[in-house]
C-alpha positions as CSV (number, residue, x, y, z in Angstrom):
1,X,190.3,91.1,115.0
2,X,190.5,93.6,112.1
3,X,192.8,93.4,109.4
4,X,194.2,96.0,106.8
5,X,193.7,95.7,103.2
6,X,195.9,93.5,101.4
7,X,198.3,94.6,98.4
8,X,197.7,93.7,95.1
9,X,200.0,92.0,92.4
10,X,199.7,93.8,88.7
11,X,200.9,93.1,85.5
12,X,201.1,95.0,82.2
13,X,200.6,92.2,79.1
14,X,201.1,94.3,75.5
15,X,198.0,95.5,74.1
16,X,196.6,96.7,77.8
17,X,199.3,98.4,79.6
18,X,197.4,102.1,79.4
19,X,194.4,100.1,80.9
20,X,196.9,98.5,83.6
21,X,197.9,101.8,84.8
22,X,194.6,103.1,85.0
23,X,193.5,99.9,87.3
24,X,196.4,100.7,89.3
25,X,195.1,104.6,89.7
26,X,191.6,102.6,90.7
27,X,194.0,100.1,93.3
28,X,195.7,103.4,94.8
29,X,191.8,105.1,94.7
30,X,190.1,102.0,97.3
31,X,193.0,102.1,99.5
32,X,194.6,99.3,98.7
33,X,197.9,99.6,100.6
34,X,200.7,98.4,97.8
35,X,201.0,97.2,94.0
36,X,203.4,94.9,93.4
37,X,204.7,93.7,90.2
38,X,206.2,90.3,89.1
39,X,209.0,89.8,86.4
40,X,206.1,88.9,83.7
41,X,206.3,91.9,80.9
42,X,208.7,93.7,82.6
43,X,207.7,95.2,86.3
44,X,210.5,97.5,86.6
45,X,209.1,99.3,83.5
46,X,205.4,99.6,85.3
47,X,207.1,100.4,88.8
48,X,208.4,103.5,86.5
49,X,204.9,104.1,85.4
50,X,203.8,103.4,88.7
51,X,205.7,106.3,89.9
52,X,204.1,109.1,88.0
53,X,200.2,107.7,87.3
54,X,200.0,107.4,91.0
55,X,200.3,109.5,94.4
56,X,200.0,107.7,97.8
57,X,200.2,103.5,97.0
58,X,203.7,102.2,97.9
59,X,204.8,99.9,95.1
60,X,207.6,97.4,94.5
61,X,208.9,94.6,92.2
62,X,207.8,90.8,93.4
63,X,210.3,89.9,92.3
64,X,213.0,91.0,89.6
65,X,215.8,88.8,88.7
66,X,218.8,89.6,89.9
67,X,220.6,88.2,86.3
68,X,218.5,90.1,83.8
69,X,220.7,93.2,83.7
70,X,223.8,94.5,84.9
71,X,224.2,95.9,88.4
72,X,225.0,99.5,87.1
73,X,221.5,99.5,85.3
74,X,219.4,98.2,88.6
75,X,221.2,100.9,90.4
76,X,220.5,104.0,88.7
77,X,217.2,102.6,87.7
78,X,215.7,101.6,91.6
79,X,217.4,104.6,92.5
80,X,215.5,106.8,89.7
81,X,212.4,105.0,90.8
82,X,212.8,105.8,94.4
83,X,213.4,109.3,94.5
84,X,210.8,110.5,91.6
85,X,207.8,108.0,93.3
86,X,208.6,110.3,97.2
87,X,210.5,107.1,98.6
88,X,207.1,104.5,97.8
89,X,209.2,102.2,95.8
90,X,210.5,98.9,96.8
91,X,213.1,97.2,95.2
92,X,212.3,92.7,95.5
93,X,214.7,91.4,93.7
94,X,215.4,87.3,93.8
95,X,217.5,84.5,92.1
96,X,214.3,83.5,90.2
97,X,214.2,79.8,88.9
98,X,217.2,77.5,87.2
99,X,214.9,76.7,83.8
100,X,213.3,80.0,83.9
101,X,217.0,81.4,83.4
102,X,218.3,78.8,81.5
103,X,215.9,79.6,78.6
104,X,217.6,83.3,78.5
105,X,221.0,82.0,78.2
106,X,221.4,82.6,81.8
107,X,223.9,80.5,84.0
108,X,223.2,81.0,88.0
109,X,225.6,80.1,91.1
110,X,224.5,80.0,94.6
111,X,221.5,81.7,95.1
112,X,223.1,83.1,99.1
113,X,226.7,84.1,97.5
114,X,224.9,85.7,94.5
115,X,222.8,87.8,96.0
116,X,225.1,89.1,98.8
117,X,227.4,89.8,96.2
118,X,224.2,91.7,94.2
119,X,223.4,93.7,97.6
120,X,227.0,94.7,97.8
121,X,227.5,95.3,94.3
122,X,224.3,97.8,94.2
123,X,225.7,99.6,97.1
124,X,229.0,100.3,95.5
125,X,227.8,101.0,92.2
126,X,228.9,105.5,91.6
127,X,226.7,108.2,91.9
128,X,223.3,105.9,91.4
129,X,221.3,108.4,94.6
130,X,219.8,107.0,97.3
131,X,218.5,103.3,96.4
132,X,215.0,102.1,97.6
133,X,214.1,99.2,100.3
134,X,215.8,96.4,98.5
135,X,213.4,93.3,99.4
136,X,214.5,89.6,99.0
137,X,212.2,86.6,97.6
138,X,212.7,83.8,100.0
139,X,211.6,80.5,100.4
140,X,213.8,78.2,102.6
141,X,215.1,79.7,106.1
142,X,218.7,80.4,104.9
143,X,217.4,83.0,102.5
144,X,215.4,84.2,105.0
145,X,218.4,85.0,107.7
146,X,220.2,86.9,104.9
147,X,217.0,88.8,104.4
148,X,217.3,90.2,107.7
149,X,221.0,91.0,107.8
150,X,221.6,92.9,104.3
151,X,217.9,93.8,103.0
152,X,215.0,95.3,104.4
153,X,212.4,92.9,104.1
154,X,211.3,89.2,102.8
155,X,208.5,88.2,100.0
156,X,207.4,84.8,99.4
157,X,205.4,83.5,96.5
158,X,203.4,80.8,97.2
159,X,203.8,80.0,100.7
160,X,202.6,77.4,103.2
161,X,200.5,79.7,105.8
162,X,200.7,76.9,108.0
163,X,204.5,76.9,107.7
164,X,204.9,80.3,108.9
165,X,205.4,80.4,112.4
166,X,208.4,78.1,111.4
167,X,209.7,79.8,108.9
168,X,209.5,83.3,110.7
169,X,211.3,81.7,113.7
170,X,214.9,82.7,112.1
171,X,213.7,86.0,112.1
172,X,214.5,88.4,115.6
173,X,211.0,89.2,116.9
174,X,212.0,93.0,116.3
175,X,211.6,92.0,112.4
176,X,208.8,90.1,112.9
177,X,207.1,92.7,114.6
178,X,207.8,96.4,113.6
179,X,207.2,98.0,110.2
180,X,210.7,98.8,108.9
181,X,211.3,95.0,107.6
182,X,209.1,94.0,105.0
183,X,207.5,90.3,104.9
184,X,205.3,89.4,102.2
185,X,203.4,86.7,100.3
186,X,202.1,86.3,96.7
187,X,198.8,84.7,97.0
188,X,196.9,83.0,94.4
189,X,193.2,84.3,95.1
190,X,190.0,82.8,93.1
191,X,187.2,84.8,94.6
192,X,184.0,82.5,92.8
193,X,180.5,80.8,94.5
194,X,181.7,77.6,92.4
195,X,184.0,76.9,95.3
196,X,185.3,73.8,92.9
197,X,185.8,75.9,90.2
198,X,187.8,78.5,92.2
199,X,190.0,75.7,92.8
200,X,190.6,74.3,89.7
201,X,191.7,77.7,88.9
202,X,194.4,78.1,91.3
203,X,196.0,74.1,90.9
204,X,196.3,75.3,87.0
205,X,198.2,78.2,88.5
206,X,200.5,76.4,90.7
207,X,201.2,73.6,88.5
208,X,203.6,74.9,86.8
209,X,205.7,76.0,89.8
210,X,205.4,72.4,91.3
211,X,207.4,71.5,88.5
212,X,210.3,73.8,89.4
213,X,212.3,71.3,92.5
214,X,213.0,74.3,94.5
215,X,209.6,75.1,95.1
216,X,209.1,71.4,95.3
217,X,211.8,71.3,98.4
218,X,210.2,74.1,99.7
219,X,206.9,72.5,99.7
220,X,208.2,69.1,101.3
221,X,209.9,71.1,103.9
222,X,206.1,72.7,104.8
223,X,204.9,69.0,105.3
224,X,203.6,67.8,101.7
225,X,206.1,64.7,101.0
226,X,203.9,62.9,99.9
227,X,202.3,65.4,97.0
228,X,205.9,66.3,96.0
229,X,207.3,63.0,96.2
230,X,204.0,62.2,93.5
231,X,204.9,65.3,91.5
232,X,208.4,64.5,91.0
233,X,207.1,60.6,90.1
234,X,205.4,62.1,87.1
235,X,208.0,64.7,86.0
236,X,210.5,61.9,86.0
237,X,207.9,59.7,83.8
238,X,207.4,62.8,81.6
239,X,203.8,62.7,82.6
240,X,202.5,66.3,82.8
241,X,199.5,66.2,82.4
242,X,199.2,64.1,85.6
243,X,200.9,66.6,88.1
244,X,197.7,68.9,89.2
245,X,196.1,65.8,90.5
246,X,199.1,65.1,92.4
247,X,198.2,68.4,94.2
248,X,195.9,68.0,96.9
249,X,193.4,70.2,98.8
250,X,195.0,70.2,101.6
251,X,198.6,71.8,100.0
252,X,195.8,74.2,97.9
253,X,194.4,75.6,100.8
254,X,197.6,75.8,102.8
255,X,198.8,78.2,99.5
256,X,196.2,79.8,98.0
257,X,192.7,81.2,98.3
258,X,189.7,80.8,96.4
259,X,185.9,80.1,97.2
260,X,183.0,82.5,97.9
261,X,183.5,86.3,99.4
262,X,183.6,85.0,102.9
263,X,186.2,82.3,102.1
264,X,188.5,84.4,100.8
265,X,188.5,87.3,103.5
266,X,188.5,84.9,106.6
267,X,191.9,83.1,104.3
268,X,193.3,87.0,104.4
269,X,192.3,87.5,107.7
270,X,194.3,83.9,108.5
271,X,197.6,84.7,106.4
272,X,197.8,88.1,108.6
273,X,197.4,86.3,112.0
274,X,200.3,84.0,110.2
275,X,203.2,86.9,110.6
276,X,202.3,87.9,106.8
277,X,202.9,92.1,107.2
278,X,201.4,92.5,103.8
279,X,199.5,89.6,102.0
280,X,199.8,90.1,98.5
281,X,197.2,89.4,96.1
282,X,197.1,87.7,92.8
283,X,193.8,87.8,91.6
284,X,192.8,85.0,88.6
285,X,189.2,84.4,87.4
286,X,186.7,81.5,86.7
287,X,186.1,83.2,83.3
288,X,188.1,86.3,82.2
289,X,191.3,87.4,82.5
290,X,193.1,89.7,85.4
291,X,190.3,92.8,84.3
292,X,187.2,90.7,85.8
293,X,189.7,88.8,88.7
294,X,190.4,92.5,90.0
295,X,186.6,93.6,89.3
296,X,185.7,90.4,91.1
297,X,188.3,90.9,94.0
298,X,186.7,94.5,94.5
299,X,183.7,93.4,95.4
300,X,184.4,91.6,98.5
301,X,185.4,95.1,99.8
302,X,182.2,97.6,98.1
């Protein structure tokens, strides 16, 4: 069977933002379907730029913290988004992580209560326009109910393909099914002949997010106890170094994609057969930065 192109994930780091935009100008001239933008350097500042350096590429945020500015400000700034970009913008917004927030000064409460109170908030907020698809970052299945009944549409990062069908099982088969809910999924992709290099690659990604215990529930949850249950060991001996090894091939595989040109498209080919509407992206490199792992990722498709 033949699948669509996947999106892409993009991110503007200081010193190369004008060269970002003009990769996403290349992105939108292939015919990659969508750019999405994580938190890192601000996405919601290159979803703005995103707006007017391209024509045709939907974009979105994947994901922006809910707790990072006031309501009022998201608002009138998805809303400014949305109707300048012809209605391509989508609005992912998520509870992000507990350290992650706790380094800004941030204090979180329930991850369910605060963002239906966030959804509702948005909605009430004066004279903002018409807002954008407002898109929640899931993981566990409660998240993913209340994706379906106040957004319109679900993104994981990092997911378990072969947790899917479980995971997409709280979902009505009308979402599951029909282009007006959104379901996505970062991807970690190494595209490399060194098939062992690839994944060295992609464990250095992902280490850091094994250390986070919601990812690490998550994770459990998909059927990889006993990798979590060594992760946590270490973290609790304050042995980092030792957590990628606790990471096995088996959890890598299930989560990320690396390995030659052929690897990586029959993994894309797998995450869509999965229920993922729109696999996204995140292209690293053996040796380079996010330049060479897009130059690299282009190839599979010239």
């Amino acid at each position: 069977m033949d699948h669509p192109l996947p999106a892409l994930s993009l991110a503007a780091v200081p010193g190369r933002r004008q060269r970002t935009l003009d990769l996403a100008r290349e992105i939108e001239r292939r015919g990659f379907p969508g750019i999405y933008c994580p938190s890192l350097s601000d996405g919601l500042a290159l979803c703005e730029a995103l707006a007017f350096t391209t024509s045709e590429v939907r974009f979105g945020t994947s994901i922006q913290p809910i707790y990072t500015r006031n309501v009022q400000e998201f608002a009138q700034m998805a809303s400014f988004i949305h109707e300048v970009s012809g209605g391509r913008f989508d609005f992912g917004v998520g509870v992000s992580h507990e350290p992650a927030m706790n380094r800004l000064g941030i204090k979180q409460g329930k991850p369910l209560a605060d963002m239906r109170s966030f959804v509702e908030e948005l909605h009430a907020v004066p004279r903002a326009g018409e807002l954008p698809p407002i898109i929640f970052a899931t993981l566990r299945k409660k998240m993913i109910q209340l994706s379906e009944t106040i957004a319109n549409g679900m993104v994981f990062a990092n997911g378990a393909r072969s947790h899917m069908k479980s995971s997409l099982a709280v979902l009505s088969d009308q979402s599951r099914s029909e282009n007006h809910f959104f379901i996505g999924n970062m991807i970690p992709t190494c595209v490399h002949d060194d098939v062992e290099a690839a994944k060295a690659v992609n464990r250095r990604t992902l280490t850091s997010y094994a250390m986070l215990p919601n990812y690490r529930n998550y994770w459990k949850e998909a059927g990889y106890e006993e990798e979590m249950n060594a992760v946590e060991a270490a973290v609790n001996e304050r042995d980092f170094d030792r957590v990628a090894s606790c990471l096995s091939d088996r959890w890598l595989a299930d989560t990320t994609l690396f390995g030659t040109a052929t690897d990586v498209r029959d993994g894309l080919a797998a995450w869509f057969d999965a229920g993922i509407k729109t696999p996204i992206v995140v292209p690293s490199a053996v040796e380079g930065g996010q330049f060479k792992a897009f130059e690299e990722f282009f190839e599979l498709w010239d």
